[in-house]
Phi, psi and omega in degrees: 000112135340100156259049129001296191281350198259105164273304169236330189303321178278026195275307196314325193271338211259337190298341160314005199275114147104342191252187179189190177110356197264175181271159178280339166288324184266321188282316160278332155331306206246003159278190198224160210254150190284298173319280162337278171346278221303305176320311174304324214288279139017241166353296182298313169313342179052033190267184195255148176258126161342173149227058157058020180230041165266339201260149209273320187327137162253355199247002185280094167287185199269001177263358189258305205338294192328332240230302162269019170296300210285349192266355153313300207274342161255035157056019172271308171264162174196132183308177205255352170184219197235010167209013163219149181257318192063026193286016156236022171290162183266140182303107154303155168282332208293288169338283182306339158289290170324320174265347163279335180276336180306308174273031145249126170290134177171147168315125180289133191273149169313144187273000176276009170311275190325338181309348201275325192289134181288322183237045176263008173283311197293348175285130189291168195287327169291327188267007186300296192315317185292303202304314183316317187306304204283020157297301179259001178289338212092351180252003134273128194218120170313141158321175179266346167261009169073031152234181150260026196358044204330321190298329195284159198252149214279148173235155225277351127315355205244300186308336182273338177297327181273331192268321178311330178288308202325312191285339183306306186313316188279005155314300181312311143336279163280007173280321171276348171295285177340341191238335178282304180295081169212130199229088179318118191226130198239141213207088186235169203195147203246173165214165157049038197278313186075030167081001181269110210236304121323153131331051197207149176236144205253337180278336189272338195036077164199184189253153217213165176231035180219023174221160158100121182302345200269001165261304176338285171357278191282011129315318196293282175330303156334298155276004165278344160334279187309317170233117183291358183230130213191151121285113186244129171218157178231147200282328198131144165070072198231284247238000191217149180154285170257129203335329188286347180272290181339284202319307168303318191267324174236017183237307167268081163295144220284124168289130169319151186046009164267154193244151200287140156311322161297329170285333176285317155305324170274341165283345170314295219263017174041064169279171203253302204233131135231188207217169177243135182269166176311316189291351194256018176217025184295333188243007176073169199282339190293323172296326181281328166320334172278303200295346185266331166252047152267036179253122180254045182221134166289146185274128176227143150189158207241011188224014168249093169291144169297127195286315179289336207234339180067022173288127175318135185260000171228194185263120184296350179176174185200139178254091164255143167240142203266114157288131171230156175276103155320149156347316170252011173116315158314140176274144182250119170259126195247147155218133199263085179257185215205087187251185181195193208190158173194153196278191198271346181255050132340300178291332193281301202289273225235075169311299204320321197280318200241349157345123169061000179235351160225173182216157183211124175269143174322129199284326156313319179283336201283312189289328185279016154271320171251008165269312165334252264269337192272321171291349205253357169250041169076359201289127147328303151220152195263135153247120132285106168268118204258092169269106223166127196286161174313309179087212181255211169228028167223104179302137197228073165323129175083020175296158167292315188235127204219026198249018163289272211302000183257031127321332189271327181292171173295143153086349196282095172282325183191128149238158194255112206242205200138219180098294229247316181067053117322185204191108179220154350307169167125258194299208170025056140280002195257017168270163174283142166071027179245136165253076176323324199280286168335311194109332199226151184235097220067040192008050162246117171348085226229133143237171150215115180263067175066197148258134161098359191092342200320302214232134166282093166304118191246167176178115176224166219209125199238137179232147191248156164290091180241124172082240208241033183220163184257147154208145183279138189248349202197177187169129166233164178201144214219166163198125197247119194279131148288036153244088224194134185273175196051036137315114198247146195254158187282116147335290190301324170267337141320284205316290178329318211256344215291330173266002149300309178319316210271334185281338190265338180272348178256334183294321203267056148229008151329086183290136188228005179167200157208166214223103147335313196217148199306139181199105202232160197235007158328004194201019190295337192270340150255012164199196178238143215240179193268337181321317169292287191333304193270015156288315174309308194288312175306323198279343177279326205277325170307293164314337156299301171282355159314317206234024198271172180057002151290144188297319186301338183300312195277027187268157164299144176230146161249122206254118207235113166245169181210161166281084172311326193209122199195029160094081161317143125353107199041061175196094149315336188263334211251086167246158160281146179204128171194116165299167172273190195120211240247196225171097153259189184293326186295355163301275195327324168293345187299321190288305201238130209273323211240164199246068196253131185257171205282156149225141188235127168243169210232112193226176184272186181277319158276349164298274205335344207255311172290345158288326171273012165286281177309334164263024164252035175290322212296323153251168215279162178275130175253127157326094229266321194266052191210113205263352181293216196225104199266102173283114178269023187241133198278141188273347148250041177269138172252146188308312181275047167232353147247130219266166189230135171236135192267126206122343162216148186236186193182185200229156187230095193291080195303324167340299174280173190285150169254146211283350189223137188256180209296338188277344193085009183260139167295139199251358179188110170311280197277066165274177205193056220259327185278116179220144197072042227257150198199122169238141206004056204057016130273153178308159187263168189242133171318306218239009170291126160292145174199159181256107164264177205208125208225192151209172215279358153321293195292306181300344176287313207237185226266025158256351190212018182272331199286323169302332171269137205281143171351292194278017197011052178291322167285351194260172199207105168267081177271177182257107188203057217303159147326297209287290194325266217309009161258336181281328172306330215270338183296287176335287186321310164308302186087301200219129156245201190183078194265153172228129195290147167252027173050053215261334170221162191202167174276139144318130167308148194270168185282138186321324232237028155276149174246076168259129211244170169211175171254138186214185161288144197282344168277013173289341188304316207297321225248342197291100176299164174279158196064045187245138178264038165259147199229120173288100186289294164186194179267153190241213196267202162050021196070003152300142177249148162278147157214133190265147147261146215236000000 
């Protein structure tokens, strides 16, 4: 507590120091009272008052209580016992020096101060210290025969004298808090490693520089550099991604008491927090539960629950506190909390796993429930880590990405977002209230720093001292890219990493087959590829045996694949490409990206026709009367949200508006983008059941749950991946020879049109023949232009 606020009142008491000469008739006249006191004091402070009924005194009246409430709650008084106060006893010099050092902040001074004093042996041993401070403050000051007579009771002359030292000292006090409390507290932060934890691409199997936290890493060093006071949390999506998440969770599998690679990276590099992402619960809790506790960091999320008991099934938040060095050198103590969010659909993407044993509340709601509780265990300042894309800035209650609105709540100083694997600053420029230059949104500081390690999320936050509270007065947020030359990857997290690393490099060169013919995924968002095929193909061919001798066998089945990897953001590499020749496992992650397991849901023939609807959201509308140059692929749209379902075949009319946006909601009811939809060569019939056959991604969230019946009496989740059952169908095969069978196609485009897209720019090398793609010339980031003709 600061006596900032204390002008005269703490006068009533302090003023004793030093004087004498009075008669015991003028000194009982004018002395002053515990009451008396506490009322000036109170008043000179000018703070606002209660209305006196938190305090336990019985002997208070009600016209005093406000008054010695507030003088409790600034720890200046304190009763003579938890239910007296005593306020008409008369005011000691002892009393009156003790509650002026008490309302100065300040180091407790040596207690050989008092020596100077003739009678500081008679002070009891609880007040020497409170006497020493106001001792070396100056504002006890001795008699003239070198005592203090600590006993005698101050008189209202005395009393103006201490408070006049009491205000000189604190003026000096806040001349100097004004120039000290100001403190830069920097606050940086990952998403989305997805296990890319080295410098290495597994698919490419050779090492790379444009992944891996062991690059991050020496971002990391860089910017704790710069400010020793500083904070690290990761975001989510830590433990899944890459062959090396596979290898731990189904091939080495993580053992009691061995610690997860990923967590060995983060405990190197000390991060203070991290939060879960959707992808950390792909392996179900008992696996994640293993992975967490070797973690020397805390696990935070605030919107996942025990399905029995409704309890938080993680620690909903953590308060830490941070020693920090102010602007002139001193030292601080900050506490820092920290919560995090992951969307609810969750529940859909991994049923098998979390069905009946969690629950998960709107991320929203969730925070505006534990931040009260997070200010009410003191924290200073709030971190979100959001995992949840910004999303839009027009709130849809049960949206996935909500991290605009959680900009919006009180209390929020800075989040750390993902999900989405973006990049802000940099994306979401077309929202309200974003300070691109700045960093923030609803001017709360923001970052989401990409995937994959690309990018270090910075935040940084300048806090001022006002009373006895921290407050953020300002704030930026930034990302800084490992893409840069002479970037050296951190030793330690290598170090840290290096026999996972080394077991995921003998798993995925592992052989399982060989490929007749080449496959690759360049050209996946515009025509239909081999890349597709043997997704298509593995995945029928598993459910056929799944289903053989069942009433489910004779359904018609339809096989739903998508181009996984079709050109990350600013990543030119990351397609599939595999010559023919021989198949180890790191193909197959190449082929099927994700550790998504199989599912078939069961629709009419008019589903079929609104899924392929919905997945011709993924492109942009071209303008038949407009002759310049038209991109048809919308650019922010992904790529694995479209699906090619293999068994029928149809056309796709880019002309029209599309009935659904990139995100799945509908966006113009009567669009009409699918045409010609043919099931064994005939148009298909609306009201015919067919099986379609996924993975339990789509069917959980908002591309593919509106196809599943409430009681998901149609749906089928195995334990299965996806991915196995293409390595099974390869094993099983020996040699395969997959080929698209051009099964979809665009309706032609108008003669006097142009329409290009973007691929990697070595796709020139890839264009089949008799293909109507015409290779334009090269653009930026190793990406090429192509027209389709």
């Amino acid at each position: 507590m600061k006596g900032k606020f204390l002008t005269g009142t703490v006068a009533s008491l302090i003023l004793a120091a030093g004087l004498g000469g009075m008669t015991p008739a003028e000194a009982a006249k004018e002395s002053v009272t515990r009451g008396d006191y506490v009322v000036q004091l109170i008043k000179e402070l000018g703070v606002e008052l209660g209305d006196g009924s938190s305090i336990t005194f019985k002997d208070v009246s009600k016209e005093l209580a406000p008054y010695v409430e507030k003088a409790v709650e600034l720890n200046l008084i304190h009763g003579k016992s938890a239910d007296t106060f005593a306020p008409d006893e008369k005011l000691t010099r002892l009393h009156a020096f003790v509650i002026a050092a008490r309302g100065l902040a300040t180091e407790n001074a040596p207690l050989d101060v008092l020596n100077q004093f003739t009678d500081n042996a008679k002070i009891h041993a609880s007040h020497k210290q409170d006497m020493a401070n106001a001792a070396a403050l100056e504002i006890l000051n001795g008699f003239a025969d070198g005592t203090i007579s600590h006993t005698k009771i101050v008189t209202e002359q005395q009393m103006e004298l201490i408070v006049k030292r009491f205000v000189e000292q604190y003026n000096k006090e806040a001349v100097t808090d004004e120039d000290e409390a100001k403190v830069a507290l920097r606050i940086l932060g990952t998403s989305d490693i997805h296990t890319n934890l080295a410098n290495y691409n597994y698919y490419l199997d050779k090492d790379a520089k444009d992944v891996g936290l062991a690059n991050t890493a020496t971002l990391i060093d860089e910017a704790r550099n710069e400010n020793p006071n500083n904070l690290l949390f990761d975001n989510g999506d830590l433990i899944q991604g890459t062959p090396l998440g596979s290898y731990k969770a189904l091939e080495a599998t993580l053992k009691q008491g061995e610690v997860h690679p990923a967590v060995a990276a983060l405990n190197t590099l000390g991060y203070d927090a991290a939060t879960l992402g959707n992808h950390e619960f792909n392996y179900g809790l008992d696996y994640l539960n293993e992975v967490m506790d070797d973690a020397e960091y805390t696990w935070v999320n605030a919107n996942v629950r025990d399905a029995k008991t409704g309890d938080y099934y993680f620690e909903p938040y953590a308060i830490i506190e941070r020693e920090v060095v102010d602007e002139d050198g001193d030292k601080h103590v900050i506490k820092v909390g920290v919560t995090g969010i992951v969307p609810t659909q969750i529940l859909g993407w991994d049923a098998i796993h979390l069905t009946g044993k969690v629950t998960v509340d709107q991320p929203v709601d969730a925070l505006e429930k534990v931040i009260p509780d997070m200010e009410a265990a003191g924290a200073d300042v709030i971190v979100v880590l959001s995992h949840s894309g910004i999303g839009s800035d027009q709130n849809v209650q049960g949206n996935e990405n909500v991290g605009y609105q959680i900009t919006e709540l009180e209390g929020v100083d800075a989040v750390i977002t993902g999900h989405s694997h973006l990049q802000f600053p940099g994306d979401y420029k077309d929202l309200a209230n974003v300070d691109q230059e700045k960093g923030t949104i609803n001017g709360v500081p923001t970052v989401m720093p990409g995937a994959y390690g690309s990018h270090l999320g910075v935040i940084d936050l300048e806090l001022e001292l006002e009373g006895d509270e921290w407050v953020v007065t300002d704030g930026t947020g930034e990302i800084r890219s490992i893409n840069r030359e002479g970037l050296v990857p951190s030793k330690d997290v290598l170090a840290a990493v290096k026999e996972a690393h080394e077991g995921t490099l003998e798993y995925i060169r592992r052989a399982v087959g060989e490929t007749a013919a080449p496959i690759n995924s360049y050209f996946g968002l515009v025509q239909d590829t081999a890349a597709i095929e043997i997704i298509t193909q593995a995945q029928t061919w598993f459910i056929q045996d799944q289903l053989k001798d069942t009433a489910d066998a004779d359904l018609p089945m339809l096989s739903a694949g998508a181009p996984f990897k079709a050109g990350s953001r600013d990543n030119a590499s990351d397609y599939t490409n595999i010559p023919a020749g021989p198949l180890a496992i790191k193909n197959m992650a190449d082929i099927y990206h994700y550790d998504n397991t199989v599912a078939t849901v069961k629709v009419t023939g008019a589903d079929v026709i609104e899924w392929l609807e919905m997945a011709a959201g993924v492109f942009a509308t071209i303008d038949p009367a407009k002759t310049e140059e038209q991109n048809i692929i919308d650019p922010e749209a992904r790529s694995y949200n479209f699906d090619v379902l293999d068994g029928v075949t149809y056309e796709i009319d880019v002309t029209s508006p599309a009935k659904y946006d990139r995100r799945g909601n509908v966006a113009n009811e009567s669009a009409n983008r699918i045409k010609n939809v043919q099931f064994d060569g005939k148009p298909i019939d609306l009201s015919q059941e067919f099986l379609i056959i996924v993975n339990n991604y789509r069917v959980g969230g908002s591309y593919g749950a509106q196809f599943v019946k409430p009681d998901q009496s149609n749906l089928t989740v195995y334990a299965h991946e996806n991915r196995q059952a293409i390595i099974d169908y390869i094993i099983e095969k020996g040699t395969i020879n997959p080929q698209a069978n051009n099964n979809w196609k665009f309706v032609d485009f108008p003669a006097n049109t142009k329409v290009v897209f973007q691929t990697a720019d070595v796709a020139k090398d890839y264009i089949p023949e008799g293909s109507n793609i015409e290779y334009i010339g090269p653009s930026a980031n190793g990406f090429g232009k192509f027209q389709l003709k």
